[in-house]
C-alpha positions as CSV (number, residue, x, y, z in Angstrom):
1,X,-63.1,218.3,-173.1
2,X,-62.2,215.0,-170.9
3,X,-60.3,215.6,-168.0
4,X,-58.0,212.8,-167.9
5,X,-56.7,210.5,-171.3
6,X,-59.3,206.9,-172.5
7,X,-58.1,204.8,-174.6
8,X,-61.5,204.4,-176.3
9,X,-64.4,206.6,-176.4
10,X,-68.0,205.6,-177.9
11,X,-71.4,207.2,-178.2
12,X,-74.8,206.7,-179.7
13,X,-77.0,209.7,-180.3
14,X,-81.0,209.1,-180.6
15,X,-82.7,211.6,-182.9
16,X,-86.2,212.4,-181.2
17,X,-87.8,210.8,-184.5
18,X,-86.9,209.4,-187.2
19,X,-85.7,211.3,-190.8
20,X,-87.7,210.6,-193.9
21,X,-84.6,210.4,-196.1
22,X,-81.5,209.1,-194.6
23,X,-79.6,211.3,-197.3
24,X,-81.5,214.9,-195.5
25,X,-79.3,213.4,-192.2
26,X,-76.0,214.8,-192.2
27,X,-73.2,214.4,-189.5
28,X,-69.5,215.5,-188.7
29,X,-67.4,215.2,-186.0
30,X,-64.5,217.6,-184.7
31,X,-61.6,216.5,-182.6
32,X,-58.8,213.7,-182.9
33,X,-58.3,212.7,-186.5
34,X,-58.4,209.4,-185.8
35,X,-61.8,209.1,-185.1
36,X,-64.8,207.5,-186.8
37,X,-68.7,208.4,-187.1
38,X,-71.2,207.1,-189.2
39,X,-75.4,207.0,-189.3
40,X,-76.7,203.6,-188.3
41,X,-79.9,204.3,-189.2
42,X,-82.8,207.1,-189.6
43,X,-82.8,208.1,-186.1
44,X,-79.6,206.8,-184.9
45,X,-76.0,208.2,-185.5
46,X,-72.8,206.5,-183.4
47,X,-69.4,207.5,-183.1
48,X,-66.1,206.4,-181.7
49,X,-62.2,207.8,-180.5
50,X,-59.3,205.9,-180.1
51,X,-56.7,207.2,-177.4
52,X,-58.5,210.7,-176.3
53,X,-55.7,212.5,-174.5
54,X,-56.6,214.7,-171.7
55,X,-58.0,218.2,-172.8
56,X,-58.7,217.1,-176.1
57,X,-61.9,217.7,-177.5
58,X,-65.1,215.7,-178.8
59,X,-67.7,217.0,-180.5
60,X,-70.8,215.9,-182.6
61,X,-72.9,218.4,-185.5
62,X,-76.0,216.5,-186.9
63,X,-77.8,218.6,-189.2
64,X,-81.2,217.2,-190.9
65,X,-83.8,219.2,-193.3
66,X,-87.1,217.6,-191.1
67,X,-88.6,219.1,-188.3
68,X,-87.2,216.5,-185.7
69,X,-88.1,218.7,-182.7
70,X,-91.9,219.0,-183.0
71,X,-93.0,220.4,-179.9
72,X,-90.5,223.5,-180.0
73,X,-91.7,226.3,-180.9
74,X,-88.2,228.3,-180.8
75,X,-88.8,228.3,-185.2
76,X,-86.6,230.9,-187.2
77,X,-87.1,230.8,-191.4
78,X,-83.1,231.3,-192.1
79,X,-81.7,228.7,-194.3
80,X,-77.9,227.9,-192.2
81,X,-77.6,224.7,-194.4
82,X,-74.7,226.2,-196.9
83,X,-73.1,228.1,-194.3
84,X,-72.9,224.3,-192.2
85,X,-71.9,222.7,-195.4
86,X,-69.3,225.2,-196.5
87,X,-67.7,225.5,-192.9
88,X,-67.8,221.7,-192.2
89,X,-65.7,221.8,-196.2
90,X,-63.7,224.2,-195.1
91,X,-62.3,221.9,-191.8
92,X,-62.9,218.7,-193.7
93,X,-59.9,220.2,-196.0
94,X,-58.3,220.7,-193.3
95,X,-59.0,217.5,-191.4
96,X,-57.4,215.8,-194.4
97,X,-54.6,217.8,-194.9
98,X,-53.2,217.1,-191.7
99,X,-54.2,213.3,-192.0
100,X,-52.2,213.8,-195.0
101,X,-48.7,215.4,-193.6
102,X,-49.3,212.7,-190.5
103,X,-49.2,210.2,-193.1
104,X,-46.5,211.5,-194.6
105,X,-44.8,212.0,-191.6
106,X,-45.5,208.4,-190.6
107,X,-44.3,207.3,-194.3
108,X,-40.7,209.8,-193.4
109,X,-40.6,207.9,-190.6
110,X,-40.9,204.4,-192.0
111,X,-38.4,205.4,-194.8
112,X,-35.7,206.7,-192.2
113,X,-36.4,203.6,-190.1
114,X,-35.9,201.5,-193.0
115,X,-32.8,203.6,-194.6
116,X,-31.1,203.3,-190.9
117,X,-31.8,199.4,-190.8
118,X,-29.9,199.1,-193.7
119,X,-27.2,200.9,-193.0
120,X,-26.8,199.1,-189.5
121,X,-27.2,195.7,-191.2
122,X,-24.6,196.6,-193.5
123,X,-22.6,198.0,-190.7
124,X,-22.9,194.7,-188.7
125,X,-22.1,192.5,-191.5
126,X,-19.0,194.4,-192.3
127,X,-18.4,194.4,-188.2
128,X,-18.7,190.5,-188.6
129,X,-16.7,189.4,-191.6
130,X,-13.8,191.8,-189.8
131,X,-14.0,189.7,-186.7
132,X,-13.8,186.4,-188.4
133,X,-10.6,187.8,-190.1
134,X,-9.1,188.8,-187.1
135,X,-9.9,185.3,-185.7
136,X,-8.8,183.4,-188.3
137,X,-5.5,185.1,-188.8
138,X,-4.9,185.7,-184.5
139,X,-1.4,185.3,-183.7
140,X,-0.9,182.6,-181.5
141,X,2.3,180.5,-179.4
142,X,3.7,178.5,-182.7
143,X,3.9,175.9,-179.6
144,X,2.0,175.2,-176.8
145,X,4.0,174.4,-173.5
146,X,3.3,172.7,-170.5
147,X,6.3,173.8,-168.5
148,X,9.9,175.5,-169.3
149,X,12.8,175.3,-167.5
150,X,14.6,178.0,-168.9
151,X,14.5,182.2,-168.5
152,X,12.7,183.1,-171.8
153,X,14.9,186.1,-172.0
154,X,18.1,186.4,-169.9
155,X,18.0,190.1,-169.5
156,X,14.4,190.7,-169.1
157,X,13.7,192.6,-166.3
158,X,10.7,191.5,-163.7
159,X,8.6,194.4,-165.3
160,X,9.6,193.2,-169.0
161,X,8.8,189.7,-167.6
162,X,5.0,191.0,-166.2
163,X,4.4,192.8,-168.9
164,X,4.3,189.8,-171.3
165,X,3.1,187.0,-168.1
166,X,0.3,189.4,-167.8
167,X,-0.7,190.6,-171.3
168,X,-3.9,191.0,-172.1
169,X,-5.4,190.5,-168.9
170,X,-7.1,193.6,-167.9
171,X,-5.5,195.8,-165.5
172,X,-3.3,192.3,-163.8
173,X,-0.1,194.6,-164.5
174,X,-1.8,197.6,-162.2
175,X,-3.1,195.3,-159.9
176,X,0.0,193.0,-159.5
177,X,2.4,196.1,-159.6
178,X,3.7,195.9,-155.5
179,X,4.8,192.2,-156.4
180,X,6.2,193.9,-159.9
181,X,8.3,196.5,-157.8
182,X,9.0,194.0,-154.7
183,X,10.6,191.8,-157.6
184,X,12.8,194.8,-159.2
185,X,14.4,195.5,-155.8
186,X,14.8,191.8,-155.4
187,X,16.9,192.1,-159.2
188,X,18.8,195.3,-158.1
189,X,19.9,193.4,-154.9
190,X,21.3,190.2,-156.9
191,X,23.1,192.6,-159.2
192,X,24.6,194.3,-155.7
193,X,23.1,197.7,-156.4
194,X,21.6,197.3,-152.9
195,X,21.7,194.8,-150.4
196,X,19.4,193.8,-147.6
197,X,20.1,193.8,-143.7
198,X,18.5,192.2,-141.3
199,X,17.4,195.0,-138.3
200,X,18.7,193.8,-134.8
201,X,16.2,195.9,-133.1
202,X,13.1,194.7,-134.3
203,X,12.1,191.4,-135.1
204,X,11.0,190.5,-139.0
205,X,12.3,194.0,-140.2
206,X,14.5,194.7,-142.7
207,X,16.6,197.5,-144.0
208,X,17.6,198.3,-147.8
209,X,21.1,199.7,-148.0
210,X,22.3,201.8,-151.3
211,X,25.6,200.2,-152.2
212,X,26.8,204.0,-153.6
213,X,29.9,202.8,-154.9
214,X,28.0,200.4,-157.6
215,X,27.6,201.8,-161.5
216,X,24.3,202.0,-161.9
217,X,24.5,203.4,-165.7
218,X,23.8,199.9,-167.2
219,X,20.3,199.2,-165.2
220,X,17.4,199.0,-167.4
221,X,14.9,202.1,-167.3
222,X,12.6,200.1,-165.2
223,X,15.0,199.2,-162.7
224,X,16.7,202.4,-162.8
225,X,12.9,204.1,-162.2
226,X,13.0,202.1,-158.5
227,X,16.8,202.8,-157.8
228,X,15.6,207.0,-158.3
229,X,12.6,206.3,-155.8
230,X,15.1,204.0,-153.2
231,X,17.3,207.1,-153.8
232,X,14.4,209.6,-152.7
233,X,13.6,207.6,-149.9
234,X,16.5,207.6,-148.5
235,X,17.0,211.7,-148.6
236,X,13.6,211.6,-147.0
237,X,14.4,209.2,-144.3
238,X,18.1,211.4,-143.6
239,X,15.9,214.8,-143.3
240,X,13.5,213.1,-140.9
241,X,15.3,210.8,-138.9
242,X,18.6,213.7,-138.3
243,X,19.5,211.6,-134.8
244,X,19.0,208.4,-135.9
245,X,21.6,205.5,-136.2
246,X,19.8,204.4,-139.1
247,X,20.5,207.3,-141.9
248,X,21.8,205.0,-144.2
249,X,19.7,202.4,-144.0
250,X,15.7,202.5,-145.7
251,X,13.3,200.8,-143.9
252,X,10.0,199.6,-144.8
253,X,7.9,202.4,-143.0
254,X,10.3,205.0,-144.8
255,X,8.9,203.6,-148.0
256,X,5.4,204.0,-146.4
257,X,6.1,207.2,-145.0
258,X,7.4,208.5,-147.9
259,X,4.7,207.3,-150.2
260,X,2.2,209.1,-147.8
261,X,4.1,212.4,-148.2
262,X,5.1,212.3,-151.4
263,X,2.4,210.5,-153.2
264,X,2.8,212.2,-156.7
265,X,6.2,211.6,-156.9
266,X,5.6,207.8,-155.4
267,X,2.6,207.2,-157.9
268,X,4.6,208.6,-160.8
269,X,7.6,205.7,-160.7
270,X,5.1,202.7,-159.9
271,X,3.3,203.7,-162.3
272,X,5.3,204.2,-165.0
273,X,6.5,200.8,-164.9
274,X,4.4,199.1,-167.4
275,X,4.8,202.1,-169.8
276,X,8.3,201.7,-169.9
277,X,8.2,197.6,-170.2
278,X,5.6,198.4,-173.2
279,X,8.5,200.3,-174.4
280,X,11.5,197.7,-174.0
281,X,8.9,194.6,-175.6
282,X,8.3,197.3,-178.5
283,X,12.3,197.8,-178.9
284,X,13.0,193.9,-178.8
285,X,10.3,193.2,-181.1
286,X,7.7,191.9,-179.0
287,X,4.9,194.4,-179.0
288,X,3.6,195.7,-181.8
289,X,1.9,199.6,-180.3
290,X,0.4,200.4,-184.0
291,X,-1.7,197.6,-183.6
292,X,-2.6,199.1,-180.0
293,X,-3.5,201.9,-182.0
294,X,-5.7,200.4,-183.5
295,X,-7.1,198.6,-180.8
296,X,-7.4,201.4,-179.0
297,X,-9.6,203.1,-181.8
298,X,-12.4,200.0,-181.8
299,X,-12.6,200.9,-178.0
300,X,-13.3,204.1,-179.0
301,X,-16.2,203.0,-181.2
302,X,-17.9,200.5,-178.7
303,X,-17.8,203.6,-176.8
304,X,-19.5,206.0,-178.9
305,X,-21.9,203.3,-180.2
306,X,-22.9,202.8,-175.9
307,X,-23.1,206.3,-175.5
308,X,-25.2,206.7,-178.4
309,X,-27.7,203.4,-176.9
310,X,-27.8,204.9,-173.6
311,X,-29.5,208.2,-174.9
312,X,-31.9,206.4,-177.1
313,X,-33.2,204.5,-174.5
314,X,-35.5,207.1,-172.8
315,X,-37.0,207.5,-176.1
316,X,-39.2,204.2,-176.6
317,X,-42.3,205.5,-177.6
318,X,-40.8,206.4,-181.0
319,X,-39.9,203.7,-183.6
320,X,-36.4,204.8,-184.4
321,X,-34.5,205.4,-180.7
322,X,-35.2,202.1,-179.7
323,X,-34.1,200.9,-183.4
324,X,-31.4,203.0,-183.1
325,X,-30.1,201.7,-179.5
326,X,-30.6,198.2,-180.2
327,X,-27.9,198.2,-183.3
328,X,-25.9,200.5,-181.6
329,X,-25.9,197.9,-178.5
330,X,-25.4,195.0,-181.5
331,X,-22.6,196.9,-183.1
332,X,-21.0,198.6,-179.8
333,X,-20.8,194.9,-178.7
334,X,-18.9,193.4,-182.4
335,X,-16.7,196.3,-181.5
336,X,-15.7,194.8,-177.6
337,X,-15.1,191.3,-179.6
338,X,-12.9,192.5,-182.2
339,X,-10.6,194.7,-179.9
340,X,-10.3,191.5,-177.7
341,X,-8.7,189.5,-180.2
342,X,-6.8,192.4,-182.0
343,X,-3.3,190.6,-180.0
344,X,-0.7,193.8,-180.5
345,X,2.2,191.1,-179.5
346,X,4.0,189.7,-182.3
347,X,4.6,186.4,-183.5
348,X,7.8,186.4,-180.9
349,X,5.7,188.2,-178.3
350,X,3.5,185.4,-178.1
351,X,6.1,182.7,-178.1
352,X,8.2,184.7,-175.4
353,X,4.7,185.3,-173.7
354,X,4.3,181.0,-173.1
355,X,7.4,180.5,-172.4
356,X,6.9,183.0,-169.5
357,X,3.8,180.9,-168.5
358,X,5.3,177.9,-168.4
359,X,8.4,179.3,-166.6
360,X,5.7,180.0,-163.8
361,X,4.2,176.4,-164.0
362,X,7.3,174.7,-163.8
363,X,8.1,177.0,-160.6
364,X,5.4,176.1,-159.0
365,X,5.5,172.1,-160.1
366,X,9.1,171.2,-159.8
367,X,9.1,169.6,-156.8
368,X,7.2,167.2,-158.1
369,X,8.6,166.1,-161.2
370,X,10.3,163.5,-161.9
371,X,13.9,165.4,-163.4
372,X,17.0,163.3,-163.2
373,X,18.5,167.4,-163.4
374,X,17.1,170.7,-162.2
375,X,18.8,174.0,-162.1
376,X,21.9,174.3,-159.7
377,X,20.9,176.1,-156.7
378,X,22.3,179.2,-157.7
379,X,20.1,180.2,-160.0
380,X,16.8,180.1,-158.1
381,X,17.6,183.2,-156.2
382,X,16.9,184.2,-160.1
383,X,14.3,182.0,-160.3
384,X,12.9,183.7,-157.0
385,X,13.0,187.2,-158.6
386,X,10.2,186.2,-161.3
387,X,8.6,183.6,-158.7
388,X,7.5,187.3,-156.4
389,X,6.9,188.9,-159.8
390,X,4.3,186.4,-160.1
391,X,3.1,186.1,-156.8
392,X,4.3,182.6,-156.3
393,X,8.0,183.0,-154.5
394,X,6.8,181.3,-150.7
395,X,5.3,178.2,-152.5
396,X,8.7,178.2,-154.8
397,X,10.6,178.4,-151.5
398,X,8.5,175.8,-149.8
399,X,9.5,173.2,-152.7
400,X,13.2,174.3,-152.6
401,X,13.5,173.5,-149.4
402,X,12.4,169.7,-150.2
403,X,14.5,169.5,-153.6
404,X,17.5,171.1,-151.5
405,X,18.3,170.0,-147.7
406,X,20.9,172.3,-146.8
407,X,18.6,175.1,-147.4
408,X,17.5,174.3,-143.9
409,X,21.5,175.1,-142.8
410,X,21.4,178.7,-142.3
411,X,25.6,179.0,-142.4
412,X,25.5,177.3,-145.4
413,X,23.4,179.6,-147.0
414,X,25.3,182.8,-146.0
415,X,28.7,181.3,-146.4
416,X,27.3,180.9,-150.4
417,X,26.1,184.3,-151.0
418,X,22.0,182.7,-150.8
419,X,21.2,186.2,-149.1
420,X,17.6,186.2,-150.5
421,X,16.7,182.5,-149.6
422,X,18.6,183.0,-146.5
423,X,16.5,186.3,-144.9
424,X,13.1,184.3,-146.8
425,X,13.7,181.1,-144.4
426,X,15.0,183.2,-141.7
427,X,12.0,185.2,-141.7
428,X,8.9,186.5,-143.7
429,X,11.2,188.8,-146.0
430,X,9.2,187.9,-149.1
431,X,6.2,188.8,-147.3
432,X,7.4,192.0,-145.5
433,X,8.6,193.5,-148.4
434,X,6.2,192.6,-150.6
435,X,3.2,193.8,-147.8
436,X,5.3,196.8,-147.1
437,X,5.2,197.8,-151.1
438,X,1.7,197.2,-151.2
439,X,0.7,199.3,-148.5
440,X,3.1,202.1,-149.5
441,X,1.2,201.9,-153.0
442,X,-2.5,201.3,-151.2
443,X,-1.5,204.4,-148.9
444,X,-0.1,206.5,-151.8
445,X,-3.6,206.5,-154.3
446,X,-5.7,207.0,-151.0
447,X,-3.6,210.0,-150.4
448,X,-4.3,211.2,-154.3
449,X,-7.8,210.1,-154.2
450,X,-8.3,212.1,-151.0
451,X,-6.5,215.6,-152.3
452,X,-8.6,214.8,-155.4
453,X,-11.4,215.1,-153.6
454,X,-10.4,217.8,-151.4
455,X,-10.0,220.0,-154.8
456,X,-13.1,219.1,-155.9
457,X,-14.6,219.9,-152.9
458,X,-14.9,223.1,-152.6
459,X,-18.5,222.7,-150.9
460,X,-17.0,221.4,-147.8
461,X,-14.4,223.7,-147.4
462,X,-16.3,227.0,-148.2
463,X,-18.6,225.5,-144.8
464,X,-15.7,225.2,-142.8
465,X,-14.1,228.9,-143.7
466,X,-18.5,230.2,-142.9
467,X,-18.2,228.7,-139.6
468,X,-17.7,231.0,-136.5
469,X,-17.2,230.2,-133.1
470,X,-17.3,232.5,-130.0
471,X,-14.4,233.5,-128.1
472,X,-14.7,231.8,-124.5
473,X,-12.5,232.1,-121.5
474,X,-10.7,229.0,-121.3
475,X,-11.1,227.2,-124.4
476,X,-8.5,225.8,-126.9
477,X,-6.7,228.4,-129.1
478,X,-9.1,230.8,-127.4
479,X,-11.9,229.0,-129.1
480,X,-14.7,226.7,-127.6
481,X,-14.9,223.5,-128.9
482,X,-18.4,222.1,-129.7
């Protein structure tokens, strides 16, 4: 037996003379079955093995009728010949039976290979022609537009708004969703549910104040969602600040502080935003959630067809894994493409959808265009709420103050009601509320993740609870610090 694997093994054996016939010379060899020996001539037999893996044996039986060996004198008269030929039969049968279920196995093997090729080809084709029906009939803007001057949708809300701006950009609502909420509060103060005051204490501060007396019972879900968190705040902010002059006034560290102590409740409402615009497009016809439904059932596949890849992989030295992963890779992949250009807006969605993108160009361009009109100044506070919605309201300001001079006249902006473009050119309001909302929501998932991680880790904590440390005189708590 070898002690480590060859990938080839050969050997010559060189009888001591020659035999008279070559056909009294018989030889057989035991081990691997996929070996090969043969007599080269009458004193010569050679024999080779093809990848000899590590204990394996090798092993050679010549058998000849002639006295080969004539000096020995070692000589018994017993005739072994038949017992050799019937035992070397015996595993010969053998030897080619299990040649014979390898080869079938190999055949199996070729047949399943074959059968899952098929069924994979058929697979992709059917994967293909679905894509190229989803492309060709892909709902798209009836009309492309450069710019729009006009609010797509009177009444949208700035979540209603995002939702369709950002469609089908992956995780822009999440990720955009302090500018989202900073926007809402913006919409609740032009339709005096709250109202904004600048803090005479500290530079650059503001306060939100709850205009209580306001009915609040035609807000949108979305909006009402903030106006229940504002709400909240402000209990919290009366409970810790009892002494304060400020009780009924939020400001932007009681949103922070709140969203540190209350992240579950804080999470919950930002959130739940885009769930509940999903909702209103779905109700004005905009987005179509069967066709999510679907979409959402091709991820699912791409999924399972990874998954599947993934845990074929460590199996390369058989033919069908790696088969097997490389479709599943092909067809996980037709899977990605075809839930990409599933679009679950409708035919209005999509119009809406430009018209909101253009609404944004034109807010960012309209300084520089050459309009013999442009919107009475009164409406760009409006303007301004789906300008921080869409992270552009200081470069919207910036232009209104070029298109409109008296913008830089801070009377005439309060003796008109401009509240918002007043406290914006007075000071960084855009920017500390906006910063303010997105540290309240960058402070509120670290606070998750970190409980999340404290209930998982009950490693840490069982450590802690193990530890003892002596009782010294002196030390804090009656405990000596380390």
């Amino acid at each position: 037996m070898n002690g480590i694997p060859a990938n080839n093994v050969t050997g010559t054996i060189k009888l001591p003379k020659e035999v008279r016939n070559r056909e009294d010379l018989k030889v057989w060899a035991h081990g691997p079955l996929n070996g090969n020996i043969e007599i080269v001539d009458n004193e010569t037999v050679s024999f080779e093995v093809s990848k000899l893996n590590t204990g394996t044996m090798v092993e050679v039986r010549v058998v000849t009728t002639d006295n080969i060996f004539t000096g020995n004198l070692n000589i018994h008269g017993i005739d072994k010949l038949s017992k050799i030929l019937s035992e070397e039969g015996k595993w010969a049968d053998e030897a080619n039976a299990s040649r014979k279920r390898a080869n079938n196995i190999i055949i199996a093997i070729i047949v399943i290979a074959i059968i899952i090729l098929i069924l994979f080809i058929l697979k992709i084709i059917k994967y293909a022609k679905e894509l190229s029906r989803i492309k060709k009939t892909k709902i798209k803007p009836e009309m492309k537009l450069d710019y729009f001057r006009d609010f797509p949708d009177e009444e949208a809300t700035p979540g209603e708004a995002s939702f369709l701006y950002y469609f089908n950009k992956k995780g822009a609502f999440t990720n955009n969703v302090a500018k989202i909420v900073s926007a809402t509060i913006l919409n609740l103060a032009l339709k005096k549910v709250i109202a904004f005051e600048e803090s005479q204490e500290k530079k650059n501060n503001i306060y939100i104040v709850i205009n209580k007396g306001v009915d609040v019972s035609s807000l949108k879900q979305d909006e009402k969602s903030i106006y229940d968190l504002l709400i909240k705040v402000e209990e919290y902010a009366k409970k810790k600040n009892k002494d304060s002059i400020n009780q009924d006034r939020i400001s932007m560290k009681d949103i922070e502080n709140y969203a540190k102590k209350n992240d579950t409740s804080f999470l919950a409402k930002i959130e739940g935003l885009e769930k509940i615009a999903e909702s209103a497009e779905e109700t004005k016809g905009n987005y179509n959630r069967e066709v999510e439904k679907l979409a959402d059932k091709w991820s699912t596949k791409s999924a399972i067809y990874f998954v599947v890849a993934i845990f074929c992989i460590p199996a390369a030295i058989f033919i069908i894994p790696p088969l097997v992963a490389i479709l599943c890779i092909i067809c996980g992949i037709l899977c990605i493409k075809i839930r990409s250009n599933l679009r679950t807006l409708t035919q209005k969605g999509e119009n809406e959808r430009e018209q909101w993108r253009a609404l944004k160009k034109y807010m960012e361009d309209f300084s520089l265009l050459n309009e013999r009109e442009v919107p009475e100044l009164v409406l760009w506070e409006k303007y301004l709420v789906y300008a921080t919605a869409f992270g552009i309201a200081d470069k919207v300001l910036a232009q209104l103050k070029i298109r409109y001079p008296q913008l830089q006249d801070e009377s005439y902006m309060i003796s008109h009601g401009y509240t918002y473009m007043y406290m914006m050119n007075r000071m960084s309001f855009e920017g500390a509320l906006l910063g303010s909302m997105q540290k309240a929501y960058t402070t509120g998932l670290s606070q998750r993740a970190s409980r999340n991680y404290s209930s998982g880790g009950g490693y840490r904590r069982r450590i802690l609870r193990r530890r003892r440390w002596p009782v010294v005189a002196g030390g804090r708590n009656g405990r000596k610090i380390k």
